[in-house]
C-alpha positions as CSV (number, residue, x, y, z in Angstrom):
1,X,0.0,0.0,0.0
2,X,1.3,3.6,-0.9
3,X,0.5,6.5,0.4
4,X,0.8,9.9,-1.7
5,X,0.0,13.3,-0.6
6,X,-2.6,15.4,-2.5
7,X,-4.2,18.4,-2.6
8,X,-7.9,19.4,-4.1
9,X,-10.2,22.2,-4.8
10,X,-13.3,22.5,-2.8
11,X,-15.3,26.0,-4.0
12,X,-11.8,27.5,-4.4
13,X,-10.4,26.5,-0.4
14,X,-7.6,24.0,-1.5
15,X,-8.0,20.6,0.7
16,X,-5.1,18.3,1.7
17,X,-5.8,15.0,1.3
18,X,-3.6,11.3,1.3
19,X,-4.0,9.2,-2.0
20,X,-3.8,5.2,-0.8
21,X,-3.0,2.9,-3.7
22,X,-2.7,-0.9,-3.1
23,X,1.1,-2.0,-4.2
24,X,-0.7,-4.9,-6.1
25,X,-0.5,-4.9,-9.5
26,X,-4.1,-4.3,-11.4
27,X,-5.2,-4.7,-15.0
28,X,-7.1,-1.4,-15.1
29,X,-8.4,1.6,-13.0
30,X,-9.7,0.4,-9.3
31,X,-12.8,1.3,-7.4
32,X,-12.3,4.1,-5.1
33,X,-13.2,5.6,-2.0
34,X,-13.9,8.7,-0.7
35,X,-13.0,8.9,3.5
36,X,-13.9,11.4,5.7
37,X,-13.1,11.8,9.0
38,X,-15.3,13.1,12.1
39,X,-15.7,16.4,13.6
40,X,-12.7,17.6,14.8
41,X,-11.4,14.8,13.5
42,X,-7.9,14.9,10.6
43,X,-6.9,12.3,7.9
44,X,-4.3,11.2,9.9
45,X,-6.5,9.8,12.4
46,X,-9.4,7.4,12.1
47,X,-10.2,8.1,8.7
48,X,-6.5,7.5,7.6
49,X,-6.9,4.3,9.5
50,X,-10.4,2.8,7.2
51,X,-8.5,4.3,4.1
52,X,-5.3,2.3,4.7
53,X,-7.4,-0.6,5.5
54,X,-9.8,-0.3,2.7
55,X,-6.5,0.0,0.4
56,X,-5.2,-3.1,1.4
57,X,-8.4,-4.3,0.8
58,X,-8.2,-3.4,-3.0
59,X,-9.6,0.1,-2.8
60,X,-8.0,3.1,-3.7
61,X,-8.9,5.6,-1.1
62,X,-8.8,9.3,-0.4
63,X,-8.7,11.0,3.0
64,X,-8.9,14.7,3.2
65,X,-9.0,17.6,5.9
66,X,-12.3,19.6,5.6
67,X,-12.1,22.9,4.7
68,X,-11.1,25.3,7.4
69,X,-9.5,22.3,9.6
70,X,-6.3,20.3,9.7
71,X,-4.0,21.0,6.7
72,X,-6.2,22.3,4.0
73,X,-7.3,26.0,3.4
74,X,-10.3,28.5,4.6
75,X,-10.5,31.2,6.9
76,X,-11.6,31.4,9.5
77,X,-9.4,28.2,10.7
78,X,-12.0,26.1,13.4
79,X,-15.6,27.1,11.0
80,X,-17.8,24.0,10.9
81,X,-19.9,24.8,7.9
82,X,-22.2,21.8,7.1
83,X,-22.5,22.6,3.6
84,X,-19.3,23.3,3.0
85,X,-18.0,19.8,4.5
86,X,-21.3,18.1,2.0
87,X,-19.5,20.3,-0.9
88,X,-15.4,18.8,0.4
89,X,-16.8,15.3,-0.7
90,X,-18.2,16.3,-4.0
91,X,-15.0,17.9,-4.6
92,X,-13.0,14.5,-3.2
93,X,-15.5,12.9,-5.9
94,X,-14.4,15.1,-8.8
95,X,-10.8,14.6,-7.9
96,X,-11.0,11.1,-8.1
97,X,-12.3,10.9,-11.3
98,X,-9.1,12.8,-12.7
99,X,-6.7,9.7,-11.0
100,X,-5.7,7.4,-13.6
101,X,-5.4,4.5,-10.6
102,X,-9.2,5.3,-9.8
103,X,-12.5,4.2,-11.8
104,X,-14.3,7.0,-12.3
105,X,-17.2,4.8,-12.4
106,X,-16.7,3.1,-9.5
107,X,-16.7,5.6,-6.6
108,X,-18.2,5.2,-3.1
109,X,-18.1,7.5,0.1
110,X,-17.0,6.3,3.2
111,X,-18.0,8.6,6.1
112,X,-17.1,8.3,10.0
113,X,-19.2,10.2,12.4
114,X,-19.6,13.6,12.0
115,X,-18.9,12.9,8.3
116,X,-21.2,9.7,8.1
117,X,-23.8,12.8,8.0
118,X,-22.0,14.7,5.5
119,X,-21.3,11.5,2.9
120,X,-24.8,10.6,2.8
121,X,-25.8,14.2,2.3
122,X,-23.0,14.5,-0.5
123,X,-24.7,10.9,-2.0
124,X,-28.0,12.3,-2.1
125,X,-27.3,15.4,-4.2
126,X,-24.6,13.5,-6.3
127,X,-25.3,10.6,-8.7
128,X,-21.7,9.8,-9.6
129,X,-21.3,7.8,-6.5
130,X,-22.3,4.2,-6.4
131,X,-23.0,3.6,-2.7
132,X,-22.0,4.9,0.6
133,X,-21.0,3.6,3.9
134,X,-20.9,4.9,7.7
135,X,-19.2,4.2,10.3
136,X,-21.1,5.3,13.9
137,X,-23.0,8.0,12.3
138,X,-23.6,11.3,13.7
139,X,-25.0,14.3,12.2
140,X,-23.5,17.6,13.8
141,X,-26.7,19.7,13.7
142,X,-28.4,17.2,15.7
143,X,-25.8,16.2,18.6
144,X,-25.7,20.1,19.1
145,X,-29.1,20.5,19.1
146,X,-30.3,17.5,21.2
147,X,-26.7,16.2,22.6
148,X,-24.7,12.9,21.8
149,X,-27.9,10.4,23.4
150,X,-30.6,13.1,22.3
151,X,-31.3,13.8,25.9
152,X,-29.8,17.2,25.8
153,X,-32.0,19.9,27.6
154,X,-33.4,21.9,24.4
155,X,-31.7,25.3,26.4
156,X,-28.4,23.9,26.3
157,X,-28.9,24.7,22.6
158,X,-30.3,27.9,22.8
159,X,-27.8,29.4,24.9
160,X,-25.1,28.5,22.5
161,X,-27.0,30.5,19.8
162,X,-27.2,33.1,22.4
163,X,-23.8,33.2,22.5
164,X,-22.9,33.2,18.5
165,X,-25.2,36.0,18.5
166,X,-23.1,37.9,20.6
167,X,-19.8,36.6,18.9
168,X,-21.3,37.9,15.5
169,X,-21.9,41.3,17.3
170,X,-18.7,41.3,18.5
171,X,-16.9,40.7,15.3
172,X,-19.1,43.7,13.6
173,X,-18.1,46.0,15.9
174,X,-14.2,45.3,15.6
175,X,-13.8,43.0,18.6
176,X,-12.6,39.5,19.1
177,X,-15.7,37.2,18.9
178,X,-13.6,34.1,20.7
179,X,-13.9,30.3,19.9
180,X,-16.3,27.6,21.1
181,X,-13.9,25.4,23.2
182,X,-14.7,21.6,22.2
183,X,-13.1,19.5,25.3
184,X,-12.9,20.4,29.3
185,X,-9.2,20.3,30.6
186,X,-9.8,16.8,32.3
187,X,-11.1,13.5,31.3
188,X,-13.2,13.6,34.5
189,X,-14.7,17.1,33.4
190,X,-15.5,15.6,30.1
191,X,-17.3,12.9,31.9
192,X,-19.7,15.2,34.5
193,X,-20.4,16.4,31.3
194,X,-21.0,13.4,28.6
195,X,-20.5,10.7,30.3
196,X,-18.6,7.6,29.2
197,X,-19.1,9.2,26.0
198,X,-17.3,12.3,27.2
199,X,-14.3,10.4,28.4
200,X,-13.7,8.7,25.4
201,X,-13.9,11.4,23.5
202,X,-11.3,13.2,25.6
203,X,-9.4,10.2,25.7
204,X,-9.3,10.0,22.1
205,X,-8.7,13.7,20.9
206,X,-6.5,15.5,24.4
207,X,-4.7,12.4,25.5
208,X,-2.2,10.1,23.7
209,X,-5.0,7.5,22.5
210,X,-5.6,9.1,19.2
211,X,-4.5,13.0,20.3
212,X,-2.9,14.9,17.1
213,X,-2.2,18.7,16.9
214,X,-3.8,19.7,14.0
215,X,-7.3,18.2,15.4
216,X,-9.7,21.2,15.7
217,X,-9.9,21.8,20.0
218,X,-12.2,24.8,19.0
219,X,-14.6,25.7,16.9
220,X,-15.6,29.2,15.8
221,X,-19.2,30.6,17.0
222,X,-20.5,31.1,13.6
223,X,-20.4,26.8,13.1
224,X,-23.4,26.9,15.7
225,X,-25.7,28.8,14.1
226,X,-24.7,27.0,11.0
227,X,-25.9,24.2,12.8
228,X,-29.4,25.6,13.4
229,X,-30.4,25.2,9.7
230,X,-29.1,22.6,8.7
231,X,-30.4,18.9,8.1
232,X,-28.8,16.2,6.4
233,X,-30.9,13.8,6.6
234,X,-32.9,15.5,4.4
235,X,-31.1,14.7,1.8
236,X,-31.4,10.4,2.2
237,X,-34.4,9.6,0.3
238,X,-32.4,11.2,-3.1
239,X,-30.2,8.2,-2.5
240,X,-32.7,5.2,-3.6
241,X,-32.0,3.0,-5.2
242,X,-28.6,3.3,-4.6
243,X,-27.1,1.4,-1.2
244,X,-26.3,2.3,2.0
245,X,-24.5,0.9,4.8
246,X,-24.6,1.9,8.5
247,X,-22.2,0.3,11.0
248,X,-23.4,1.3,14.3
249,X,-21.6,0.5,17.6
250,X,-23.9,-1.8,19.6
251,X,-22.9,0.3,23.2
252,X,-23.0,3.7,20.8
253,X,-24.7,6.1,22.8
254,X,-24.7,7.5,19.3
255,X,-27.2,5.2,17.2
256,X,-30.0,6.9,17.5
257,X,-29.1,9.3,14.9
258,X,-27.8,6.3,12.4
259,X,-31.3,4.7,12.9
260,X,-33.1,8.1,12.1
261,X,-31.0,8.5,8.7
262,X,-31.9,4.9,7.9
263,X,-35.7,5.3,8.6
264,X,-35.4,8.1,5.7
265,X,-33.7,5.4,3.3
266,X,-35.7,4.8,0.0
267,X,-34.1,2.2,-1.7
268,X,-31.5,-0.9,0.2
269,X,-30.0,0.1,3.3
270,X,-28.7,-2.2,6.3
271,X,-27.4,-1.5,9.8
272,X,-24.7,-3.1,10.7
273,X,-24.6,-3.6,14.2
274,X,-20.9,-3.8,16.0
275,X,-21.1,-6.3,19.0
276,X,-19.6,-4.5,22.7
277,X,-18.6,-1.3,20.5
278,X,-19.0,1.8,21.8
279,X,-19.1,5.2,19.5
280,X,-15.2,5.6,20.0
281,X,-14.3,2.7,20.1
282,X,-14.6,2.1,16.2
283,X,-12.5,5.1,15.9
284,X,-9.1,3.4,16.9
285,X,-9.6,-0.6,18.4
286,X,-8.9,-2.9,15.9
287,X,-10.8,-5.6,17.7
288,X,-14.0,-3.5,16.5
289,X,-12.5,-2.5,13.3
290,X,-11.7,-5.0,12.0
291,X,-15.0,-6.7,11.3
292,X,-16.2,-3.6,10.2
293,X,-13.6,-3.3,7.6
294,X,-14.6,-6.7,6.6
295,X,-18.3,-6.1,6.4
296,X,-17.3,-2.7,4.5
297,X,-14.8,-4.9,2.1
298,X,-18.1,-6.9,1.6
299,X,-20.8,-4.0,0.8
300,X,-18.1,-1.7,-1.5
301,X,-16.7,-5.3,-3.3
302,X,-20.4,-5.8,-4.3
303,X,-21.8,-2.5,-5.0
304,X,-19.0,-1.2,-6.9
305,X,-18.6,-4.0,-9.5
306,X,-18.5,-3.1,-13.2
């Protein structure tokens, strides 16, 4: 497997991306696959992880930084813009189509979290790819509006759009608006606050499980009021009859959101249901990756055929 460095146009913010090639030799363009990685998340985390997996698989693969985050362009640096992050995997789709190693049409999406969201939004609205997969899906707009479990108290939400209100206000009138900090200073602050999920999450992003300093650890106030119009789910009926795939952690405090996108499927879709995985746990524990990669190997070998 060989890993190349890349960069990409996404409505004129440059992305960086890493190009996976599998070092066997084939007979003619591959199928490819489009990775994105979750909020906060870079390429050189989990979503670097399924691509080189998928690539030893066969696939060739492409992770990318969204726009505004990791390597790749956009100012301000920290926006979470959900139609700009739909619009990065479009652009991932078009640059795949100029490879010579990829088939142009063969493409999938391959979305984890945050992005599982964003690919099946990106699917809906483009018919160039084939069929789309998720790994513990999550859809931004609704884990701030309703919290990771969908428990959250509805004011919780409101006072965050109190407070981009004033960060806009701010900015108009020449002053720093601040950032949104994403993570406590302690694992046990993120747990008062989130629970199991909130320590793994820490764990994962501040502490040397998965921690890597170009993940986002703030994001600017603007991305929340982003967040208040935007659903995309909406878009997941424009994918029939194409496929989808969900894998879903079975202890994924999480899943309620992956089994709200697949109530809005029109044509195949299947949950996949990770036995003893949490939401996190998918993101770096090979004991729960690696079945998913096989039941993704599976779904992409199939669906992308000639």
């Amino acid at each position: 497997m060989t890993r190349t460095t890349v960069t990409f146009d996404s409505a004129g913010i440059p992305l960086a991306g890493h190009l996976y090639t599998p070092d066997t030799p084939a007979a003619g363009p591959l199928p490819a696959l489009v990775v994105g990685h979750p909020g906060t998340g870079v390429k050189e985390q989990t979503s670097g992880t399924y691509a080189r997996l998928m690539a030893e698989r066969g696939f060739v693969t492409l992770a990318f930084d969204a726009a505004h985050q990791g390597e790749s362009g956009g100012l301000p640096r920290g926006l979470e813009d959900p139609a700009q992050r739909v619009e990065d995997f479009k652009a991932a789709v078009s640059f795949l189509t100029t490879r010579p190693e990829a088939d142009a049409d063969r493409i999938g999406l391959l979305g984890i979290c945050a992005s599982g969201g964003y690919s099946l939004a990106a699917t809906g609205g483009d018919p160039r790819v084939r069929a789309v997969a998720t790994v513990c899906t999550a859809e931004p707009a609704r884990q701030f509006r309703y919290g990771a479990d969908g428990t959250q108290d509805p004011a919780v939400f409101r006072s965050l759009l109190d407070a981009s209100a004033r960060a806009r206000t701010a900015a108009a009138n020449g002053e720093d608006p601040g950032v949104m900090t994403m993570f406590p200073a302690t694992a046990a602050e993120a747990g008062a606050l989130g629970g199991e999920h909130g320590v793994e999450g820490w764990e994962y992003y501040c502490g040397p499980r998965g921690h890597h300093e170009r993940s986002a650890k703030f994001l600017t106030w603007e991305s929340v009021d982003k967040m208040a119009s935007s659903d995309v789910f909406h878009a997941v009926p424009l994918i029939g009859p194409r496929p989808i795939l969900q894998i879903l952690g079975e202890r994924a405090v999480t899943a309620w959101m992956g089994l709200e996108a697949h109530r809005h499927a029109t044509g195949p879709a299947e949950i996949h249901w990770i036995k003893g995985a949490s939401h996190v746990d998918l993101y770096d524990k090979r004991e729960y990756i690696d079945p998913a990669v096989d039941r993704l190997a599976d779904f992409f070998t199939s669906n992308l055929d000639k």
